[in-house]
DOZATI-758516 format. One record per residue: x, y, z of N, C-alpha, C, O in turn; residue in three letters; chain. Coordinates in steps of 0.001 Angstrom, whole numbers, plus 500000, padded with zeros to 6 digits. Layout:
# DOZATI-758516
   neast  nnorth     nup  caeast  canorth    caup   ceast  cnorth     cup   oeast  onorth     oup   aa  ch
       X       Y       Z       X        Y       Z       X       Y       Z       X       Y       Z  ALA   A
...
***
This chain:
# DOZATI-758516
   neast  nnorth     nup  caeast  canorth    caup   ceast  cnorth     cup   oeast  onorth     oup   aa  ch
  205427  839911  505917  206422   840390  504994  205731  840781  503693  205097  839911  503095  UNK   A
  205818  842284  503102  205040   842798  501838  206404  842035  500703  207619  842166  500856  UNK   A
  205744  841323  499696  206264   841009  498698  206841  842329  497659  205935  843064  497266  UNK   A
  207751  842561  497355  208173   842932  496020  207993  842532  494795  207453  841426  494789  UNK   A
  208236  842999  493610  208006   842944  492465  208936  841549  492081  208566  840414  491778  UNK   A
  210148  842073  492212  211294   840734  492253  210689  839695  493007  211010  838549  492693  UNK   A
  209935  839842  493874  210095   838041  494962  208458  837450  495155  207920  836546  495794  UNK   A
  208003  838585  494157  206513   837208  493731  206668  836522  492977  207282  836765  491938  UNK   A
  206137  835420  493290  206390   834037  492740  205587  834181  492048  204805  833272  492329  UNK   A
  205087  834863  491079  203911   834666  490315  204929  834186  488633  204349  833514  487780  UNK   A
  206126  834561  488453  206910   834461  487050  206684  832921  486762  206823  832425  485644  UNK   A
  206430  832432  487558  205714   830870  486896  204483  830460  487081  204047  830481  488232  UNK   A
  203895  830136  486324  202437   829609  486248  201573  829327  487089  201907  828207  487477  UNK   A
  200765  829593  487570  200197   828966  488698  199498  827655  488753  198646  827171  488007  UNK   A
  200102  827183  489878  199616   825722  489822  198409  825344  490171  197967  824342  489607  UNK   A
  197546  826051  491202  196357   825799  490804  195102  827185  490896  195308  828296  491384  UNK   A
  194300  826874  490503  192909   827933  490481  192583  828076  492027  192636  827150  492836  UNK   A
  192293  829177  492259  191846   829603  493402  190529  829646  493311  189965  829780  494397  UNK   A
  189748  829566  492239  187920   829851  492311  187772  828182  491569  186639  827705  491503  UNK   A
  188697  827551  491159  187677   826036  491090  188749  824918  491003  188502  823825  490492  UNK   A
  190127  825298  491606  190813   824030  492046  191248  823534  490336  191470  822327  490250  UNK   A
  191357  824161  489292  191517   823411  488191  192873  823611  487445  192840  824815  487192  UNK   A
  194148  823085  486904  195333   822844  487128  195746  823263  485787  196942  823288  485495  UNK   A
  194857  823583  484976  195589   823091  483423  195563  825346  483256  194423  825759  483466  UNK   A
  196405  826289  483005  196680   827611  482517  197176  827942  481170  198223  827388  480836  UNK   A
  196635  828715  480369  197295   828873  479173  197820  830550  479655  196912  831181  480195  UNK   A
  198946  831187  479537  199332   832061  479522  199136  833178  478264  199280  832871  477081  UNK   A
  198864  834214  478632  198630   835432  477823  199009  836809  478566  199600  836756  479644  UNK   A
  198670  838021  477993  199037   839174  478625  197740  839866  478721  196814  839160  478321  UNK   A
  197353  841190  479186  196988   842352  478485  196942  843440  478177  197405  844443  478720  UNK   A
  196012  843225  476700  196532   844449  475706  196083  845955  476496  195047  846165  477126  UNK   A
  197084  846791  476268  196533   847707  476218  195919  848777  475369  196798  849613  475573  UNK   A
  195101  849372  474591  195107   849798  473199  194552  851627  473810  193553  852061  473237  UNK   A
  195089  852385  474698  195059   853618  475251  196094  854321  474196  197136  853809  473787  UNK   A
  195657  855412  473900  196051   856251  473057  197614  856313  473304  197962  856313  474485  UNK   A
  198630  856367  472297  200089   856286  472754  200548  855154  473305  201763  855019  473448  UNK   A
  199498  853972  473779  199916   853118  474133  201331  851850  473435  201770  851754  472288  UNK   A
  201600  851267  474371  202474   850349  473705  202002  848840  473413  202674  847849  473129  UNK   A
  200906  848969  473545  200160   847327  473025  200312  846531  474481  200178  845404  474005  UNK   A
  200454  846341  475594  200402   845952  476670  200679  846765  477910  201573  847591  478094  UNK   A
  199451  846243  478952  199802   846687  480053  200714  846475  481003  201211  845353  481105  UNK   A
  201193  847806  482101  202198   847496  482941  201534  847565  484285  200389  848018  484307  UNK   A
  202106  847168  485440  202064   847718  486923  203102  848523  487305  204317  848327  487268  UNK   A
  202391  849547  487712  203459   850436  488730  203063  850503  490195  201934  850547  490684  UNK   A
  204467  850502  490884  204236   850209  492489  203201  851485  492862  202953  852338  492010  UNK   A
  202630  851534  494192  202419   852527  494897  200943  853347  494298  200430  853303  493180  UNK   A
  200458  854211  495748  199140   854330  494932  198582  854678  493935  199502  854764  493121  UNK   A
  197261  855062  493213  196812   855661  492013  197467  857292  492840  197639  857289  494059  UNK   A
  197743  858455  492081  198208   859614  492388  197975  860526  490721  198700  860346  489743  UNK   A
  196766  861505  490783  196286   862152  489860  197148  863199  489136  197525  864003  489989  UNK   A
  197629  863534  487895  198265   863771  487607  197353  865468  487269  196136  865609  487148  UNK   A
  198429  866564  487188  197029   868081  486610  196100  867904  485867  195078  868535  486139  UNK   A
  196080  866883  484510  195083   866677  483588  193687  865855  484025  192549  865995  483575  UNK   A
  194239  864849  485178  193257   863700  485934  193889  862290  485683  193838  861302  486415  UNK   A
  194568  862459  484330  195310   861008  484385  196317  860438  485902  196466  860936  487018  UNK   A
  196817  859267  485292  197749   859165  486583  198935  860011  486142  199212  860710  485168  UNK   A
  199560  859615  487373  201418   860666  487083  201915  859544  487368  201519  858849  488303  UNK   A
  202823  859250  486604  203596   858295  486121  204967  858434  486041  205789  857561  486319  UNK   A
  205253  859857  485550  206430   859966  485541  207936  859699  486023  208217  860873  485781  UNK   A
  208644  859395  486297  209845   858457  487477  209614  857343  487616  210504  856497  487695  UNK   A
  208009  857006  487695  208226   855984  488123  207897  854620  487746  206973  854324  486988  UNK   A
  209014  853469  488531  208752   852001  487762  207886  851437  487494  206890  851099  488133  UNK   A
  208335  851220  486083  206731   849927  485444  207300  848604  485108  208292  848475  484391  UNK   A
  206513  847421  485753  206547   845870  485464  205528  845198  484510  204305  845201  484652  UNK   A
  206374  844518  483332  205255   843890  482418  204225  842945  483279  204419  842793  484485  UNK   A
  203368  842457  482759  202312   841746  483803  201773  840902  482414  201558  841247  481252  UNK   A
  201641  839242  483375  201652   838410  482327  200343  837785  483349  200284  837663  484573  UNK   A
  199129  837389  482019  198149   836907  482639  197869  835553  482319  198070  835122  481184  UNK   A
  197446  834894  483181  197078   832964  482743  195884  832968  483590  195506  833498  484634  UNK   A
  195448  832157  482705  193587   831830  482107  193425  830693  482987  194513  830241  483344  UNK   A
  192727  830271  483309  192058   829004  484002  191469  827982  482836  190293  828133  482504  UNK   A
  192190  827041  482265  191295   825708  480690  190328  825535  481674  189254  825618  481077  UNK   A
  190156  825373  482650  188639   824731  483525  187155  825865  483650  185998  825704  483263  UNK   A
  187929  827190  484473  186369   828721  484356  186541  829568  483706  185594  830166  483196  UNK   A
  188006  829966  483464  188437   830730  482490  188798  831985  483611  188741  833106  483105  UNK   A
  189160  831940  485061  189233   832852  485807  191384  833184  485360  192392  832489  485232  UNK   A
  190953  834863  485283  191956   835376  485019  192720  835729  486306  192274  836410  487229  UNK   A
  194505  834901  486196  195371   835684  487411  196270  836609  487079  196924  835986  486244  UNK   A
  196737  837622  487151  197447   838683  486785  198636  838815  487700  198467  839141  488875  UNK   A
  199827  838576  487209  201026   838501  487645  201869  839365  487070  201760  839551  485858  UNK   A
  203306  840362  488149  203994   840942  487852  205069  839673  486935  204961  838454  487075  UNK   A
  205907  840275  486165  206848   838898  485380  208300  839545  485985  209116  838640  486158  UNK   A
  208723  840631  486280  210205   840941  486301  210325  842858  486007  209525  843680  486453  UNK   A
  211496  843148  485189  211365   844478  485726  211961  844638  484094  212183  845754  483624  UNK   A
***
């Protein structure tokens, strides 16, 4: 079953590290600082798709804020969709 945006469980913290088993996460985001940007990055579903200039094409379609938590033990970053 492919997960959706809505039904990853990622909107809460993760309980543990996948690269060293260590329990304790401080939550953060990230920034994005791309020209026009809005100060944080989003995910959009579906593949990279080049837009005439080379950027992506974006246009229509949905973007999810993405909230990142840190590992207090390696400092390994997990990147999670949060909602819509």
């Amino acid at each position: 079953m492919s997960e959706t945006p809505e039904s990853t469980p990622a909107a809460t913290e993760p309980r543990v590290c996948p690269h060293c088993q260590g329990t304790s996460f401080c939550e953060g985001f990230v920034e994005d600082m791309g020209q026009a940007s809005q100060g944080y990055a989003r995910w959009i579903p579906g593949p990279l798709e080049r837009g005439l200039f080379g950027g992506a094409a974006r246009f229509g379609k949905q973007r999810y804020p993405i909230a990142a938590h840190r590992c207090g033990r390696c400092g390994y970053l997990a990147l999670f969709v949060t909602g819509d």
